[in-house]
BANUMAR-745247 format. One line per 10 residues: number of its first residue (from 1); their letters; for each residue x, y, z of C-alpha. Coordinates in steps of 0.1 Angstrom, whole numbers, plus 5000, padded with zeros to 4 digits. Example, Ala and Ser with C-alpha at 12.3 -4.5 7.8 and 13.67 -1.06 7.14 Angstrom:
<rs>
1> as> 5123:4955:5078 | 5137:4989:5071 $
</rs>
This chain:
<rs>
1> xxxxxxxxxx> 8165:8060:6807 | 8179:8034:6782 | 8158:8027:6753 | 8143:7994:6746 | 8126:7972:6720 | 8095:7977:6707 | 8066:7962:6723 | 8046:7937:6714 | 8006:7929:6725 | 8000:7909:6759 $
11> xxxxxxxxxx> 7973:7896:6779 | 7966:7916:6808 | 7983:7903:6835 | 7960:7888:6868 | 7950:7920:6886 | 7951:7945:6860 | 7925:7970:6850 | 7902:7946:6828 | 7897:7969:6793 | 7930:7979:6791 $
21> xxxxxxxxxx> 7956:7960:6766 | 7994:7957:6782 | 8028:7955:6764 | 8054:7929:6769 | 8086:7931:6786 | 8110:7949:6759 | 8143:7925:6754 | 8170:7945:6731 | 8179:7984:6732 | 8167:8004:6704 $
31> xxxxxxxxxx> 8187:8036:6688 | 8165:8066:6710 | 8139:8088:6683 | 8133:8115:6705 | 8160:8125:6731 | 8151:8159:6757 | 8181:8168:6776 | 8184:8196:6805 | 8148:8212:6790 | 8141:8243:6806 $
41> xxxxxxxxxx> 8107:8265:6802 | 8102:8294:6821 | 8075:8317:6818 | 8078:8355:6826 | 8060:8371:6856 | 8054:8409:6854 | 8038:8432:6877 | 8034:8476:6880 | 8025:8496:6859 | 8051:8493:6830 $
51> xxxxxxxxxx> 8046:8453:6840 | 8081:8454:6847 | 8097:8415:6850 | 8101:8401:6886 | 8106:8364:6881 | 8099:8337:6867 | 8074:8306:6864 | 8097:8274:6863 | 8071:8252:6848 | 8097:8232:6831 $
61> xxxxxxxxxx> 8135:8232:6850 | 8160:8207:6841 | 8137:8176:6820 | 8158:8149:6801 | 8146:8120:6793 | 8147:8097:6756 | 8120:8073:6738 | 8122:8050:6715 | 8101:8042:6681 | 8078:8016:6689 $
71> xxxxxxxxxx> 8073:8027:6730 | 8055:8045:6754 | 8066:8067:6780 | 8042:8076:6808 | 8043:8118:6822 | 8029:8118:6851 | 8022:8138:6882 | 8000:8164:6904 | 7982:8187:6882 | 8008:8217:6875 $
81> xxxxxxxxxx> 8039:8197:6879 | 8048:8206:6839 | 8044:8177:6826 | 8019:8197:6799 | 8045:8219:6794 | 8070:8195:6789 | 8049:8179:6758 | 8039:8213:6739 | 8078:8226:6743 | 8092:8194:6724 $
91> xxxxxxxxxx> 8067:8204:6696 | 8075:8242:6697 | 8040:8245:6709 | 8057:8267:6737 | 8095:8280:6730 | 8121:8265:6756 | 8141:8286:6778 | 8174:8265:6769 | 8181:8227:6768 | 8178:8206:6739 $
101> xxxxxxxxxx> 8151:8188:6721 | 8160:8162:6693 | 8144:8141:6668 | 8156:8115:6649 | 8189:8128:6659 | 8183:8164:6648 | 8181:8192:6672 | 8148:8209:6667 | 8157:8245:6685 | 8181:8251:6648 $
111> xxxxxxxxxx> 8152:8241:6626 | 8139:8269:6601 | 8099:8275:6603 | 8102:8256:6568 | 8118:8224:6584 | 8099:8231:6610 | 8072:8222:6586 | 8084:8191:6574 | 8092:8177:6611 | 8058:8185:6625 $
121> xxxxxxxxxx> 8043:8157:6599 | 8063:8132:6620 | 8051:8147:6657 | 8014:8151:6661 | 7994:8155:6695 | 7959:8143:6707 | 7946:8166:6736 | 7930:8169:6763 | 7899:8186:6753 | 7885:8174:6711 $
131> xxxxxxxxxx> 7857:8197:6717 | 7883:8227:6723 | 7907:8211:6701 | 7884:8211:6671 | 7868:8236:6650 | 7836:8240:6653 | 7825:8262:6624 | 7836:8228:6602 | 7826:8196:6593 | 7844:8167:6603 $
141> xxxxxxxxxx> 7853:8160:6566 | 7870:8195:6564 | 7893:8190:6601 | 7906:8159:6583 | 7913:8174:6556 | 7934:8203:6563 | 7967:8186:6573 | 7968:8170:6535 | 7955:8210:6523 | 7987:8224:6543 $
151> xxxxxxxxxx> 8010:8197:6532 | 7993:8196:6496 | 7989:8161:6491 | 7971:8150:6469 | 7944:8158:6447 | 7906:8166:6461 | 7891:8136:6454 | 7920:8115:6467 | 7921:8135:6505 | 7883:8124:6505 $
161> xxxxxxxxxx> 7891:8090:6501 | 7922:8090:6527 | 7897:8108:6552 | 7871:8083:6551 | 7895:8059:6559 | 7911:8075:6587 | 7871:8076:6595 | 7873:8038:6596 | 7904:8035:6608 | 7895:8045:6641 $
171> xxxxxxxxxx> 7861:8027:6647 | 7839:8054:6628 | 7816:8059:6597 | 7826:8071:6566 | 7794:8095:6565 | 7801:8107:6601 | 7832:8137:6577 | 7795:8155:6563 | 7790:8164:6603 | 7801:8187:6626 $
181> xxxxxxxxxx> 7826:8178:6661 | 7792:8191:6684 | 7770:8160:6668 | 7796:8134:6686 | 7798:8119:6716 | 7831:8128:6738 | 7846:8097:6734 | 7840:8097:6694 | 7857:8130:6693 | 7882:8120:6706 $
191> xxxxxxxxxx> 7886:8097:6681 | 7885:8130:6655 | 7910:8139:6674 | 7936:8107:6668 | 7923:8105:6633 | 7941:8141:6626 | 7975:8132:6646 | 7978:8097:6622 | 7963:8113:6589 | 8001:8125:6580 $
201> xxxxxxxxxx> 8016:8088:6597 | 8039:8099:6621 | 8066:8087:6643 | 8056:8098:6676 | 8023:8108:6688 | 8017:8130:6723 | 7987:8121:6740 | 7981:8151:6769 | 7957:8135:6788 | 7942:8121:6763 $
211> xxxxxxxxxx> 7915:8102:6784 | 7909:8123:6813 | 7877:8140:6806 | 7859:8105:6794 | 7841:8076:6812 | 7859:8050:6823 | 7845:8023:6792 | 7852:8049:6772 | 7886:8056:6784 | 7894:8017:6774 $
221> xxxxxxxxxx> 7882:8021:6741 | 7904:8050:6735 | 7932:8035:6750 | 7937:8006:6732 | 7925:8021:6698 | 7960:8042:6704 | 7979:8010:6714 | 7965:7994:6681 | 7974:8023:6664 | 8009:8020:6677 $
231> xxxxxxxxxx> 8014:7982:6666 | 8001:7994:6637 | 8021:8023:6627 | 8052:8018:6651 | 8042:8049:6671 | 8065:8062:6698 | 8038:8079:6724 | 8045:8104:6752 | 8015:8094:6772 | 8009:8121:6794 $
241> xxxxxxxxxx> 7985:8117:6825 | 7975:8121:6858 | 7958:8089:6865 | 7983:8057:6873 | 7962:8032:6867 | 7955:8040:6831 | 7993:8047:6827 | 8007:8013:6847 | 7984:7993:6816 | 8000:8015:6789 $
251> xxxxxxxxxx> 8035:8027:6795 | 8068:8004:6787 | 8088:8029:6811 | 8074:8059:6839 | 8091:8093:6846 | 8074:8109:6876 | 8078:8151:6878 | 8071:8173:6907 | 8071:8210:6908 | 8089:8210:6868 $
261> xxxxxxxxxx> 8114:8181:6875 | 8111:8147:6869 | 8120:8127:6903 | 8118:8092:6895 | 8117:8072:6862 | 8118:8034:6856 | 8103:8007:6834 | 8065:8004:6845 | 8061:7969:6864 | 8091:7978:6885 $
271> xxxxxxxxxx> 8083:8017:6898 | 8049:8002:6908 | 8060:7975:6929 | 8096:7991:6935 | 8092:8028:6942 | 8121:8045:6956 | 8108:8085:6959 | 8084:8090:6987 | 8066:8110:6961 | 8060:8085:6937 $
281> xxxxxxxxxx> 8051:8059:6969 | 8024:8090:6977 | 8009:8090:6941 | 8005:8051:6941 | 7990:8049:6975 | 7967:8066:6958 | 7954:8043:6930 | 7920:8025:6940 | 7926:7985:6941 | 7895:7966:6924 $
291> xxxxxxxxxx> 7905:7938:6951 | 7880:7944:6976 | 7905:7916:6999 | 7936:7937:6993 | 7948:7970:7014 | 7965:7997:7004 | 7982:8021:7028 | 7969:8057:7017 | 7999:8082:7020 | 7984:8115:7023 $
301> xxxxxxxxxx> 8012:8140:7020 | 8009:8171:7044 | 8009:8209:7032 | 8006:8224:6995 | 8023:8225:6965 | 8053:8255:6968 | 8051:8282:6946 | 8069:8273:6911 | 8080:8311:6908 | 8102:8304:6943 $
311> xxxxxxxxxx> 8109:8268:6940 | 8124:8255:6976 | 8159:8249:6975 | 8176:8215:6976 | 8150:8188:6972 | 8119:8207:6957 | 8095:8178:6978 | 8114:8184:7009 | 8086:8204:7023 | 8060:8179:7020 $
321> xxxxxxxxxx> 8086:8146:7026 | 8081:8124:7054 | 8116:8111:7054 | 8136:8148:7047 | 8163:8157:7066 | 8185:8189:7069 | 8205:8179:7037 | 8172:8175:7021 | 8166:8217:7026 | 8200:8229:7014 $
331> xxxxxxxxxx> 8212:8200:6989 | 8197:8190:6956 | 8199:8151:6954 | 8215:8137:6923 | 8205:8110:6900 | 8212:8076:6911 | 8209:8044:6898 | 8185:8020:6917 | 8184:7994:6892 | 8190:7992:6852 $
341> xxxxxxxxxx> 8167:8013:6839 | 8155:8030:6876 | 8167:8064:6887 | 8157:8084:6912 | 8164:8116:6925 | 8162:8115:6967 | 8190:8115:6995 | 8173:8089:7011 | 8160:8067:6986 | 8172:8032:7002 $
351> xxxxxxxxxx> 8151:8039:7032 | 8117:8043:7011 | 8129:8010:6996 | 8129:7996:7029 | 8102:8006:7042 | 8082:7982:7022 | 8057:7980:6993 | 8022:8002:7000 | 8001:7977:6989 | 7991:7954:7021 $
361> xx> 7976:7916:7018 | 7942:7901:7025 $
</rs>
């Protein structure tokens, strides 16, 4: 995927989720902040009674992908695809297998823990869970707080002041850093939550699904307090999520993964009106239409998720494909080029293209 412009604010298009703030079409390439190549995270099984090794999880096999400051990417896919994974392995959250992770340019697996350090002030995370996320034995005040503590900046009076406005900066009272995370609502916790990734101002923000545990108002508050945030601040996000219709309004570009690959990837507009993996055409058959006029053919794809300790060979969707063949079982399908900025990984990608959109008329 080739990096492009930063975005800029737009009105939401006819049709569109109402609530949700949209980006405009990107116009000139942009030098790439953070570029994953060939990423790899596998996770030992063990078994018996010296839980002796025999095999391996491949939650993350083969990821590349590169985002621009200034843009969002959209992760998304079936719950335990990887796409989690994917996110807390580029911060060293969870140690990759092999492949490459860089920032800025610099490759993050030769970092020392004390650049380590230094780079982790530029890549913060939201997750999914505040409540889990923060600590409950201390005041809001205190969570704030601590990334200027570990970082020592500043003096004591001046991390106050910098918390209560990070307090304001995301829509909440000064007063609410005397309370504790239990005394907020889900949706202002959450908003804890994105005042501690942006307390240190950094360059790219991961958002694992951010908004999936809060009502749908909610969800549009949060939303476009992070695309704010990103005007704002020039955020690069990694907007990871199983829910396309909140990622079609927020994303500049889509990378679709199955079974710890990603399949399909492609600037937003196009890989919902153009998708060319029978995959991706399953998950958007899927999205509700507000339309009451408009149809949507629901693909519902046929058997279960394989195992990712024994993923099938060739084409990992192959056993749920409606269009797989016999080179489908044995070969695994290359990345071609659709259109500028659309890849997709499938043998018979032109014939999904042909087969029309999924979205019917009135």
């Amino acid at each position: 995927m080739s990096a492009t412009a930063a975005s800029t604010a737009a009105k939401v298009p006819a049709g569109a989720e109402p609530g949700f703030t949209r980006h405009a079409a990107a116009e000139q390439p942009l030098e790439p902040l953070l570029e994953v190549e060939n990423l790899r995270t596998l996770f030992p099984v063990r078994a018996g009674v010296f839980l002796r090794k025999i095999g391996d999880v491949h939650a993350v096999d083969g990821v590349s992908f590169t985002l621009a400051r200034g843009r969002t990417l959209g992760l998304v896919g079936e719950s335990g695809c990887g796409k989690t994974t994917v996110g807390r392995t580029i911060l060293n959250l969870v140690p990759p297998t092999s492949g490459s992770v860089r920032f800025e340019g610099r490759n993050l697996s030769e970092l020392s823990r004390r650049e380590w350090r230094d780079v982790r002030r530029d890549m913060q995370i939201v997750f999914q869970d505040p409540m889990e996320s923060l600590n409950a034995r201390h005041t809001v005040g205190q969570i704030l707080e601590e990334p200027f503590v570990i970082h020592k900046i500043g003096t004591t009076a001046e991390r106050r002041e910098r918390v209560a406005r990070l307090l304001e900066h995301v829509g909440l009272q000064p007063s609410a850093a005397q309370r504790f995370p239990h005394e907020f609502s889900g949706g202002q916790r959450q908003r804890i939550g994105i005042a501690r990734a942006i307390a240190l101002e950094p360059k790219l923000i991961i958002c694992d699904e951010a908004v999936s545990a809060l009502d749908v108002s909610i969800r549009a508050q949060i939303v476009n307090l992070l695309l704010e945030l990103q005007r704002e601040m020039d955020l690069a996000l990694l907007f990871i999520a199983h829910d396309l219709s909140v990622v079609k309004h927020v994303s500049d570009d889509v990378a679709v993964m199955y079974l710890g690959v990603i399949m399909e990837q492609a600037p937003s507009e196009e890989i919902y009106e153009r998708p060319a993996h029978p995959y991706t055409r399953a998950l958007i058959s899927a999205i509700p239409i507000p339309d009451p006029r408009r149809k949507r053919q629901r693909i519902v794809l046929q058997g279960d998720v394989p195992s990712p300790i024994h993923p099938p060979p060739g084409c990992r969707f192959h056993t749920r494909c409606p269009f797989a063949t016999d080179i489908c079982k044995t070969v695994v399908p290359v990345w071609e080029s659709v259109s500028p900025g659309h890849n997709v990984a499938c043998h018979h990608w032109r014939k999904v293209v042909e087969s029309g959109d999924v979205v019917g008329g009135p």
